[in-house]
C-alpha positions in Angstrom: 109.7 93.6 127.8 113.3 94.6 127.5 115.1 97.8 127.4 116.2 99.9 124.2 118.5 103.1 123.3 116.0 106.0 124.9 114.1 107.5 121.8 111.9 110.3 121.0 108.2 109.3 119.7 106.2 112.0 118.2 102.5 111.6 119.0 99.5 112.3 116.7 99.0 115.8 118.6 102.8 116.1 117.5 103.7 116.0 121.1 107.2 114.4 122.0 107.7 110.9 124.3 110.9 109.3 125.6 110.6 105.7 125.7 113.0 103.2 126.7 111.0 100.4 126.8 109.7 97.8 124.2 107.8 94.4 124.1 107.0 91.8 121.1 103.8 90.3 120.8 101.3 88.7 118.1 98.0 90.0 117.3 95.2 87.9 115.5 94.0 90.4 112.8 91.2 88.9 110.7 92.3 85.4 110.8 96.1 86.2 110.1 98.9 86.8 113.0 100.9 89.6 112.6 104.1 90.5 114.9 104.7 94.0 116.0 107.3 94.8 118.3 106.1 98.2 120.2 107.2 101.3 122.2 106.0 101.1 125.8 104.8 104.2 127.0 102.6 105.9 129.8 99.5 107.1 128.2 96.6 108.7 130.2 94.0 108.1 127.7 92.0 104.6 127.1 94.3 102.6 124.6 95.7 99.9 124.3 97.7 99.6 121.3 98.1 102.2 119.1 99.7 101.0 115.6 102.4 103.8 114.1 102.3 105.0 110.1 105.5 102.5 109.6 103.3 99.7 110.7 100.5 100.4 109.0 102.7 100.7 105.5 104.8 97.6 105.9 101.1 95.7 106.5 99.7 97.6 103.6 96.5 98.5 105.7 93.7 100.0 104.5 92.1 101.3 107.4 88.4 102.7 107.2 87.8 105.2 110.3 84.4 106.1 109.8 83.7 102.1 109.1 86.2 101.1 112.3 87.5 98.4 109.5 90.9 97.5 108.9 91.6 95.0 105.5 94.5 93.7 104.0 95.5 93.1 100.7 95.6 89.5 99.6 98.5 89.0 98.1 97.8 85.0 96.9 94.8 82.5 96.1 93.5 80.2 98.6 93.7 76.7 97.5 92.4 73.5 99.0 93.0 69.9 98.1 90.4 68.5 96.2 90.2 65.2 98.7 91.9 63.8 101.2 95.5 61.8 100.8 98.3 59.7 102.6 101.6 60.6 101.2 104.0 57.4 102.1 107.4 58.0 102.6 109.8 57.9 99.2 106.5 58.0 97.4 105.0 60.6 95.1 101.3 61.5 94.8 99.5 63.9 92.0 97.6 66.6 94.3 94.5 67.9 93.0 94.4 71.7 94.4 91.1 73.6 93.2 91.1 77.3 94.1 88.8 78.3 97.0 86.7 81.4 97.4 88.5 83.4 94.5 87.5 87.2 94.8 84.7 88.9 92.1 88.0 91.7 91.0 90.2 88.9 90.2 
C-alpha cells in the first residue's frame, strides 16, 4: 500500500469518498493476469474488489450481470508448435505453428 494526493471517488449510489490510499496487485481473470492498481477505502458492505468504469473499458469487458460472467475479447490466435524442438545456439530451425482452438465467428 502507499499513499496518494487525497481524491474524491464517486460511488455507484453517487455518494462521495476521500481516499488517500492505494495498493497494486494481480488478479487471475479466466486464465490471463491482469494488473489493477486500486483506491483503498472503508466500505461497510461485503466486497472485496470493486472494478471502476475506467477499468472495465481499458480491459474491454463484457460483463454479463444476470449471467455473473465477465469475458474478454481475444485480440489474437492461439498457436502451438506442431512438435517438439531443440534450437542450438547460432543455429536456425523452420517452426511448424498450427493454430489451436480457432473460434466458430472467425
Amino acid at each position: 500500500m502507499y499513499k496518494i494526493k487525497p481524491q474524491l471517488v464517486t460511488m455507484g449510489d453517487n455518494r462521495k469518498v476521500l481516499v488517500d490510499t492505494c495498493v497494486q496487485f494481480m488478479i487471475n481473470m479466466g486464465g490471463h493476469w491482469f494488473k489493477f492498481i486500486a483506491f483503498v477505502l472503508d466500505m461497510i458492505e461485503d466486497y472485496d474488489v470493486i472494478l471502476g468504469a475506467k477499468a472495465m473499458y481499458e480491459l474491454e469487458m463484457d460483463v454479463s450481470y444476470s449471467g455473473m460472467q465477465t469475458t474478454f475479447p481475444m485480440h489474437g490466435l492461439p498457436l502451438k508448435m506442431q512438435s517438439s524442438i531443440t534450437i542450438l545456439p547460432h543455429t536456425q530451425k523452420r517452426i511448424t505453428l498450427a493454430f489451436e482452438a480457432i473460434p466458430p465467428d472467425l
